[in-house]
NUMIVEX-290715 format. One line per field, with one value per residue: x, y, z of N, C-alpha, C in turn; residue number from 1. Coordinates in Angstrom, 3 decimals. Atoms other than C-alpha are relative to their C-alpha. Layout:
// residues N
nc1 <- (X:...)
nc2 <- (Y:...)
nc3 <- (Z:...)
cac1 <- (X:...)
cac2 <- (Y:...)
cac3 <- (Z:...)
cc1 <- (X:...)
cc2 <- (Y:...)
cc3 <- (Z:...)
nr <- (NUM:...)
END
This chain:
// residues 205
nc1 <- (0.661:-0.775:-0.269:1.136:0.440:1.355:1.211:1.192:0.352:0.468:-0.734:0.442:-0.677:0.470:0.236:-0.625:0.417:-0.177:-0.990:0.426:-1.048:-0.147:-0.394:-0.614:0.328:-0.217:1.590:0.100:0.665:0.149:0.274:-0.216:-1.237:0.490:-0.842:0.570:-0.972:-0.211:1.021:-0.377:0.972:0.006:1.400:-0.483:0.119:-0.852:-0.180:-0.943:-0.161:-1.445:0.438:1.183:1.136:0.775:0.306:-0.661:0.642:-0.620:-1.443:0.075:0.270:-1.125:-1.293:-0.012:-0.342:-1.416:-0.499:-0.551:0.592:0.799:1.243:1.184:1.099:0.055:0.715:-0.134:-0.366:0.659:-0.590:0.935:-0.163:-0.476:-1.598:-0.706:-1.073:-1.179:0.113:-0.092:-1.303:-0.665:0.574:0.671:-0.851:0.336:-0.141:1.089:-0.089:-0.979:0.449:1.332:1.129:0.920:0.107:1.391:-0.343:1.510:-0.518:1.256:-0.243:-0.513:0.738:0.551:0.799:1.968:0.213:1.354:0.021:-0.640:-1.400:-0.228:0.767:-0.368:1.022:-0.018:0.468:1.387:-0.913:-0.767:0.348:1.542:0.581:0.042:-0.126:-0.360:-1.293:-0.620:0.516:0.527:1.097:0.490:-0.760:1.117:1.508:0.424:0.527:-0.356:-0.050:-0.195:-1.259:-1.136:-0.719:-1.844:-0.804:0.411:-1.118:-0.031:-1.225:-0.776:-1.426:-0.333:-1.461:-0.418:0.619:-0.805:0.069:-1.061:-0.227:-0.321:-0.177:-1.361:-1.373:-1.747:-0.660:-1.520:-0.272:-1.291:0.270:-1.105:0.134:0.916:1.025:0.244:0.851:1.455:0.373:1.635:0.475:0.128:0.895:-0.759:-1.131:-1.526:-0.491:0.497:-0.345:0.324:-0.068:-0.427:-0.039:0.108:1.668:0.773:0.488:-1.159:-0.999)
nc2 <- (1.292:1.309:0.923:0.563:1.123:-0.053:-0.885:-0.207:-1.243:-1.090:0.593:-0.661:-0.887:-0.584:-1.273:-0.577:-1.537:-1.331:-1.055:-0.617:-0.147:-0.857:0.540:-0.655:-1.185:-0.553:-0.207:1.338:1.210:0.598:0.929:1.157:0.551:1.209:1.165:1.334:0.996:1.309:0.727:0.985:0.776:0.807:-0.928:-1.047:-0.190:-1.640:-0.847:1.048:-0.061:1.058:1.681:0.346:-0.941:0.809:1.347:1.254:-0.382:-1.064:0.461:1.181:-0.681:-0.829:0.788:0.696:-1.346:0.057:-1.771:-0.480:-1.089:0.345:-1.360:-0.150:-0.638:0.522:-0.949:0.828:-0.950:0.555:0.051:0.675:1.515:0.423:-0.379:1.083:0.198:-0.536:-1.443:-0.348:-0.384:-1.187:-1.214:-0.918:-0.761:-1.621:-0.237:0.034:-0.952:-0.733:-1.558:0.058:1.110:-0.671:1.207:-0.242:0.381:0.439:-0.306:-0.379:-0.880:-0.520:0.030:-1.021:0.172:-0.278:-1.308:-0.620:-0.209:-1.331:0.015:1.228:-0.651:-1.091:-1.218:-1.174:-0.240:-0.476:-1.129:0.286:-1.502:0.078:1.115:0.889:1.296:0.767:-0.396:0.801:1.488:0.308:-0.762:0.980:0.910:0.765:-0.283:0.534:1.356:0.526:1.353:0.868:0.545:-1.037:0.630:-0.036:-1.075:-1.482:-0.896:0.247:0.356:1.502:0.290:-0.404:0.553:1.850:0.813:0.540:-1.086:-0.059:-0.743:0.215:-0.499:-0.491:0.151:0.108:-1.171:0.336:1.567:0.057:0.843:-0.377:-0.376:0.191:-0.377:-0.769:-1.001:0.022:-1.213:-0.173:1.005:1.563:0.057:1.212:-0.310:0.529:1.372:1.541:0.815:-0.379:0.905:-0.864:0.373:-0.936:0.184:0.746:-0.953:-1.120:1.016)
nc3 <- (0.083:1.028:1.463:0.299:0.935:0.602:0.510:-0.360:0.317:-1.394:-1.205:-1.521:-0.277:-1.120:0.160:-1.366:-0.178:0.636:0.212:1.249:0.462:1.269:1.321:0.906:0.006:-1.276:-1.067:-1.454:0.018:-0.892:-0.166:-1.774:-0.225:-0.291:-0.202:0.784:-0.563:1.125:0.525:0.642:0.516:-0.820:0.000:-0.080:-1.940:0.241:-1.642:-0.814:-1.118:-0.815:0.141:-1.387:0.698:1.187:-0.772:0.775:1.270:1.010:0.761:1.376:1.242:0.718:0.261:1.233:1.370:-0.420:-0.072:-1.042:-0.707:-0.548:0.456:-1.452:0.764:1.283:1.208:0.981:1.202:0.878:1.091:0.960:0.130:-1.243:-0.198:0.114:-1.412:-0.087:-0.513:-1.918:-0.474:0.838:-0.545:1.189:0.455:0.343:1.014:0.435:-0.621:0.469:0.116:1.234:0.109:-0.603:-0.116:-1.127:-1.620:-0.859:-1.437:-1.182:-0.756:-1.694:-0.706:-1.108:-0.871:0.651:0.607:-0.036:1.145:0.573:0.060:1.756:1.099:0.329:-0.054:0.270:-1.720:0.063:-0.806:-1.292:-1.130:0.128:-0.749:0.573:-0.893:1.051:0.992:0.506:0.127:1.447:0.657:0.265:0.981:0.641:0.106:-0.894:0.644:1.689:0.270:-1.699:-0.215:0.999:1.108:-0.196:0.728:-0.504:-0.349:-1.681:-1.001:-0.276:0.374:0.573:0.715:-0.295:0.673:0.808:0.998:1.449:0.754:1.220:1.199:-0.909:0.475:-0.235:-0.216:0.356:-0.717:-0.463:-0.580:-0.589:-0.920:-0.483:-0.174:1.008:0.270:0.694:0.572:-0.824:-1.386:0.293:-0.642:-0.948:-0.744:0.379:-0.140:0.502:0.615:1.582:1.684:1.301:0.661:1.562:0.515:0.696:0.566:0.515:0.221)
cac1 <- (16.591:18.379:18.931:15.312:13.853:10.427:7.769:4.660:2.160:2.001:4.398:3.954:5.752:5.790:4.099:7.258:5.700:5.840:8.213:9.236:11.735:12.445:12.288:14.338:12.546:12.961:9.126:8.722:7.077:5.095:5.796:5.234:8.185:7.402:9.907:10.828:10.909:11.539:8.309:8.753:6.694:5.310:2.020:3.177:4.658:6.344:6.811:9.756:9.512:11.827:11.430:9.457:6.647:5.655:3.525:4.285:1.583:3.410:6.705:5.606:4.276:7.446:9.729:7.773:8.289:12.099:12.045:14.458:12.926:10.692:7.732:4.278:2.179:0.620:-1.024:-2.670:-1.594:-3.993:-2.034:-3.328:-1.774:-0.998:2.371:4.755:6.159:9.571:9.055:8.624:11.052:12.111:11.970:9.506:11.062:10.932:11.206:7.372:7.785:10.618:10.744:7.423:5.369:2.072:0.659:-2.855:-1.911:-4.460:-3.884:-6.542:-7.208:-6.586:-8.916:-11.344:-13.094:-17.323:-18.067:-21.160:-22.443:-21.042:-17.220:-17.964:-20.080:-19.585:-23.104:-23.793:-25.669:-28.516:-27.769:-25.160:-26.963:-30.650:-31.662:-31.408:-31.913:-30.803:-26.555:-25.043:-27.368:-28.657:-31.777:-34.773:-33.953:-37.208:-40.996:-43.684:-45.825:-44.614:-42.051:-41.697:-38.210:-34.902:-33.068:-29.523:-26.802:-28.435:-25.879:-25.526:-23.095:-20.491:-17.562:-15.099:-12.124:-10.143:-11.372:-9.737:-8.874:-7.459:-6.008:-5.292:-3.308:-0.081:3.248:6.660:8.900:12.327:13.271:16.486:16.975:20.320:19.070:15.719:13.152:10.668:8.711:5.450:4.287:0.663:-0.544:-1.073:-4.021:-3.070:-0.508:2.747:4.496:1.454:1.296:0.618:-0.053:1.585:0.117:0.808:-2.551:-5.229:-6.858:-4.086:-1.071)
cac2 <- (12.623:9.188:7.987:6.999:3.925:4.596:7.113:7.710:10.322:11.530:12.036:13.092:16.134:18.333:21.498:23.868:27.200:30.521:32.653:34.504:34.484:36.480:35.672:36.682:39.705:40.637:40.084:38.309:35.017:34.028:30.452:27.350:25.841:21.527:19.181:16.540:13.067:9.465:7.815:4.189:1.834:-0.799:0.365:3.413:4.632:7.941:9.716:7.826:7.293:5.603:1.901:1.301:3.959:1.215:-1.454:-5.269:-5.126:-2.022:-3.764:-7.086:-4.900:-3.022:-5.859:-8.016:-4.783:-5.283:-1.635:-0.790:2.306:2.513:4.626:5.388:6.629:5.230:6.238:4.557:6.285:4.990:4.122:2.967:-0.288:-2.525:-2.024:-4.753:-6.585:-5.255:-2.101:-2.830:-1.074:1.647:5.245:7.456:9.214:13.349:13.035:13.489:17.034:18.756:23.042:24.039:21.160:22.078:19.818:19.710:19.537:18.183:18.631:19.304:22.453:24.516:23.350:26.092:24.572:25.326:28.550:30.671:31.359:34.686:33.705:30.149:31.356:34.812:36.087:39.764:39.522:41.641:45.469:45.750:49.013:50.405:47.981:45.184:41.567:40.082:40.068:37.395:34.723:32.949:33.927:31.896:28.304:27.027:27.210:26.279:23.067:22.639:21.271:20.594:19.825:21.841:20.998:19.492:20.963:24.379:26.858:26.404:26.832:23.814:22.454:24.626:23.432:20.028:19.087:17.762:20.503:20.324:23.044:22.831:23.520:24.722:25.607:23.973:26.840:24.877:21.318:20.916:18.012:18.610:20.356:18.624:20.759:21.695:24.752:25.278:28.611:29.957:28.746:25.335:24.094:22.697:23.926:24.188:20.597:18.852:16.450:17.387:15.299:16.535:15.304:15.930:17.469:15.969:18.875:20.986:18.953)
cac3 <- (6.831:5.639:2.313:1.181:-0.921:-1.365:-3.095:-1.862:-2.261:1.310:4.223:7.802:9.047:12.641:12.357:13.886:13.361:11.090:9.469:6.434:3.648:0.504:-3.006:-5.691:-6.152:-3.069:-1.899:1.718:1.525:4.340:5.036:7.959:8.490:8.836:10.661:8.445:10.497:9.450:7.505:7.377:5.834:8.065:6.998:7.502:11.235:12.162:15.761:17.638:21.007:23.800:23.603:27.343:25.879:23.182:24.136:22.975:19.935:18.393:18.868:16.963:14.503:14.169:14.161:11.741:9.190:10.476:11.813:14.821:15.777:18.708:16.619:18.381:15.349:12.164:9.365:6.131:2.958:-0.088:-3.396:-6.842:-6.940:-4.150:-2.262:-2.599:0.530:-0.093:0.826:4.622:6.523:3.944:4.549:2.419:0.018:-0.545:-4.271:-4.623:-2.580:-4.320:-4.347:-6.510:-6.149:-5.115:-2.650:0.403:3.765:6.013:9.980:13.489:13.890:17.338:19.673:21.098:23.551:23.870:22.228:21.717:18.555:17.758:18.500:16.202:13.526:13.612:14.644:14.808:18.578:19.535:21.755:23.767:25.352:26.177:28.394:26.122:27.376:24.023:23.264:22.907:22.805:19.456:19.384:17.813:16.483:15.022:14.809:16.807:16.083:12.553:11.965:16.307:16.042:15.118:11.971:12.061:11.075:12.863:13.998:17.891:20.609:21.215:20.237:18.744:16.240:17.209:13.907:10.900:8.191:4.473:2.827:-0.763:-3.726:-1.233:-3.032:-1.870:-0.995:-0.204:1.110:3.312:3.779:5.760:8.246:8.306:7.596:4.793:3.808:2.627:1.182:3.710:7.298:7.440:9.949:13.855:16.406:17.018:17.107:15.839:13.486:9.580:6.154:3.168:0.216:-3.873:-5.078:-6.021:-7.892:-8.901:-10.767)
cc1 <- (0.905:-0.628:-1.360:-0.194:-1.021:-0.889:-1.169:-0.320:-0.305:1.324:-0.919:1.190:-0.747:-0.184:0.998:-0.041:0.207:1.040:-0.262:1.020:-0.243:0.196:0.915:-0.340:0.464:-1.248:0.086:-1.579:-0.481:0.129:0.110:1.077:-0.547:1.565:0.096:0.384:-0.073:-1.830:-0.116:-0.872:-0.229:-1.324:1.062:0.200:1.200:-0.470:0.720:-0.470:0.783:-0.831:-1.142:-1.393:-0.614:-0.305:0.619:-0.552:0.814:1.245:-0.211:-0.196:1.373:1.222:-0.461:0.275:1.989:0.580:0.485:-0.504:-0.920:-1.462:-1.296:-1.128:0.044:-0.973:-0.241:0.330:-0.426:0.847:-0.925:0.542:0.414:1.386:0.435:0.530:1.611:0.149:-0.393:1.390:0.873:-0.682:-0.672:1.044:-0.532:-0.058:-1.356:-0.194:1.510:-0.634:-1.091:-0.946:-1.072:-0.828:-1.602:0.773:-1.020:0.721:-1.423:0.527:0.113:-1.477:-0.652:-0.630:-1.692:0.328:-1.605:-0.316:0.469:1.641:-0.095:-0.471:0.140:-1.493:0.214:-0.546:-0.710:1.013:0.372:-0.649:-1.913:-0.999:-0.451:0.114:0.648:2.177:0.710:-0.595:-0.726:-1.265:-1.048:0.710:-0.785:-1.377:-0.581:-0.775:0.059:1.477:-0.142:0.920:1.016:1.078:1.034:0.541:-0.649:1.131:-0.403:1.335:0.389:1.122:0.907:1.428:0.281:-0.375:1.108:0.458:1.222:-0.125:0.883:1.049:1.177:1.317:1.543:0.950:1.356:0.217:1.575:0.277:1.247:-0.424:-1.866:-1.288:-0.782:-1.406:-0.974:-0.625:-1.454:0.562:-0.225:-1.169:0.567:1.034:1.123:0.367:-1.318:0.210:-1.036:0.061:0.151:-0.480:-0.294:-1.670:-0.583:-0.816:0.764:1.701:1.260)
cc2 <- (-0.973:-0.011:-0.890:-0.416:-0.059:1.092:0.090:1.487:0.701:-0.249:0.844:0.964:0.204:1.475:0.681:1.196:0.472:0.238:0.440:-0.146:0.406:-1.100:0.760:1.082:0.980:0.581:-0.916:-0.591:-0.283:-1.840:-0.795:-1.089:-2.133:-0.403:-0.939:-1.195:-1.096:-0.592:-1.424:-0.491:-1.516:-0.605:1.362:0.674:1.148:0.291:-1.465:0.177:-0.851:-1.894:-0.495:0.776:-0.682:-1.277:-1.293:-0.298:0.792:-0.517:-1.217:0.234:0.039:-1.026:-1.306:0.585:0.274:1.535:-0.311:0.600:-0.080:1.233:-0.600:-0.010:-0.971:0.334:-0.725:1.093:-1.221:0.423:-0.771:-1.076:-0.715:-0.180:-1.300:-0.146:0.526:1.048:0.055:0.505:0.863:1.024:0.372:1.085:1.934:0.145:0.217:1.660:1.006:1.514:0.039:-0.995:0.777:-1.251:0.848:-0.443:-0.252:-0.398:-0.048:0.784:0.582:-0.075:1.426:0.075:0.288:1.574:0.474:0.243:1.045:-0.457:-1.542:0.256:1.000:0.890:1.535:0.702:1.453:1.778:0.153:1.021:0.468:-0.867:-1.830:-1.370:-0.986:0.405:-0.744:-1.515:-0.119:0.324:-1.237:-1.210:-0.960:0.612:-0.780:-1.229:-0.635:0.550:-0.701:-0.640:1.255:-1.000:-0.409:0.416:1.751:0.487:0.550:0.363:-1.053:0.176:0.705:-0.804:-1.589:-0.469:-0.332:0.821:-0.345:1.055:-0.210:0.513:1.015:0.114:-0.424:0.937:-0.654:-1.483:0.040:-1.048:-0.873:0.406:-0.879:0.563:0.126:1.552:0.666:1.479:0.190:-0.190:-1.007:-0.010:-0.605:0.974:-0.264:-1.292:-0.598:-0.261:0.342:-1.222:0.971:-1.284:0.393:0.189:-0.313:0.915:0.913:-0.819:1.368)
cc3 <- (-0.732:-1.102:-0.003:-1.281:-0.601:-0.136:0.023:0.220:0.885:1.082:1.144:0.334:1.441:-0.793:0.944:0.098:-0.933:0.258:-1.729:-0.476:-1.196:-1.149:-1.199:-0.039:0.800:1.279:1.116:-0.883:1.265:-0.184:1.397:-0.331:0.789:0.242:-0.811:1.365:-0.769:-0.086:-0.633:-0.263:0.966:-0.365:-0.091:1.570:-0.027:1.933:0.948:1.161:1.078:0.410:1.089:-0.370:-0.924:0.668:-1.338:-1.689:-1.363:-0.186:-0.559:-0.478:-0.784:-0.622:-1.254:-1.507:-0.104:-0.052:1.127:0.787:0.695:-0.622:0.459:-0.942:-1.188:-1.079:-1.508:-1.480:-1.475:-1.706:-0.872:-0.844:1.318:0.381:0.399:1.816:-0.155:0.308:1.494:0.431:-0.832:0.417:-1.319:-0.285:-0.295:-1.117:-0.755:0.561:-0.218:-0.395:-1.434:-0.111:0.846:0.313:1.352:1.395:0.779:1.899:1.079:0.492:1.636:0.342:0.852:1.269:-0.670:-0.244:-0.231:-1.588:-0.540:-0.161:-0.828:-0.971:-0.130:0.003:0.372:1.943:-0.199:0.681:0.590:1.144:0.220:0.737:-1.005:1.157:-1.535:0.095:-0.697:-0.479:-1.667:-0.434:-0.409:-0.685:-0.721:0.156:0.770:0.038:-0.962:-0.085:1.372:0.310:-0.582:-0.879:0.516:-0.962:0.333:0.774:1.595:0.518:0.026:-0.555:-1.215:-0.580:0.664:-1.328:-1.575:-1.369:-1.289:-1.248:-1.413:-0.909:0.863:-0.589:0.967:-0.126:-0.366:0.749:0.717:0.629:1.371:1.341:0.670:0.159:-1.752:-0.144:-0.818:0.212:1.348:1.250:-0.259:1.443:1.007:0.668:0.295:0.733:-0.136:-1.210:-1.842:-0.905:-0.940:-1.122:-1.619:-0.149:-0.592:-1.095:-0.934:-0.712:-0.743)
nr <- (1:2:3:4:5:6:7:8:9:10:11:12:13:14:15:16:17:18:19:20:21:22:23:24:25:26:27:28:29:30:31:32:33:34:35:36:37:38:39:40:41:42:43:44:45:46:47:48:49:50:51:52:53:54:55:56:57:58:59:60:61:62:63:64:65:66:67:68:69:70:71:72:73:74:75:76:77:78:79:80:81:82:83:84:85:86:87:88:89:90:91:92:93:94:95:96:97:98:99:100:101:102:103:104:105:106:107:108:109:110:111:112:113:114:115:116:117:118:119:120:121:122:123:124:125:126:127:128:129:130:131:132:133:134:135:136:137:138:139:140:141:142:143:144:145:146:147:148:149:150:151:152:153:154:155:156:157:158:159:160:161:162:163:164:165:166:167:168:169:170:171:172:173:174:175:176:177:178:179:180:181:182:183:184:185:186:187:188:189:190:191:192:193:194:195:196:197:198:199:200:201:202:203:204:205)
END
């Protein structure tokens, strides 16, 4: 990544998959391996793409922030004072994400599609054998004239994952910023090549 100007408490990374690497000891570390790319300040905009791919909007954006780059994505990142106009058009800096920092990553998880209640929730389902008519299905989901409605938030079939997930309190493994990548101790939430937030924690300092 270039020579960066500005510090903020979050960047954007690509999720580029699992692996493992040793520590001194000589214990494996599982960690997910994040793309670093450029995070300029515009607002905040990240994921390049080839100039015809951006409509006219995104490029008066970009060019009143006097960015070059044709980037696609944007993202607000909440600070606790207001950010100076001089800082348009600088890259975010890594110096908030140096080895050992312990930071939340927040991502969308892997889409499952519709699901049944046993494979989203983790019901137990009725007998698979015996002439059973019960197995997989949920079973009762309320009462009969009182209350005469089913609660929300009741544990149904539907939409699995796609949804927005933040895992916490994540150790910084190693930063390279040479080759472009960094590495974050766990799984991280989301599939490979999407799009991750790294940010210092809020809980854990």
């Amino acid at each position: 990544m270039a020579d960066s100007n500005i510090s903020l408490p979050s960047i954007i990374g690509v999720k580029a998959g699992m692996t493992r690497i040793f520590d001194e000891s000589g214990s494996h570390v599982p960690v997910t391996v994040i793309k670093l790319i450029p995070n300029l300040v515009s607002q905040v905009a990240y994921y390049e793409k080839r100039e015809s791919l951006i409509n006219e909007p995104t490029k008066g954006h970009l060019k009143k922030a006097t960015i070059s780059k044709s980037l696609a994505r944007f993202a607000e990142v909440r600070l606790d004072t207001a950010a100076d106009t001089a800082a348009l058009g600088k890259e975010v800096s890594l110096e908030s994400f140096k080895a050992n920092t312990i930071v939340d990553v927040s991502g969308d998880s892997k889409g499952r599609g519709f699901q049944g209640v046993m494979k989203r929730h983790g019901f137990s389902g009725g007998p698979a054998t015996h002439g059973s008519h019960f197995h997989r299905r949920p079973g009762s989901i309320g009462n009969r004239a009182t209350p005469a409605r089913v609660f929300a938030r009741k544990k149904m079939p539907g939409q699995m994952g796609n949804t927005l997930q933040t895992i916490q309190n994540l150790k910084v493994v190693e930063v390279n910023l040479e080759k472009g990548y960094l590495l974050i101790k766990g799984s991280l939430p989301g599939s490979k090549n999407s799009f991750v937030t790294i940010t210092t924690a809020t809980k854990k300092q």
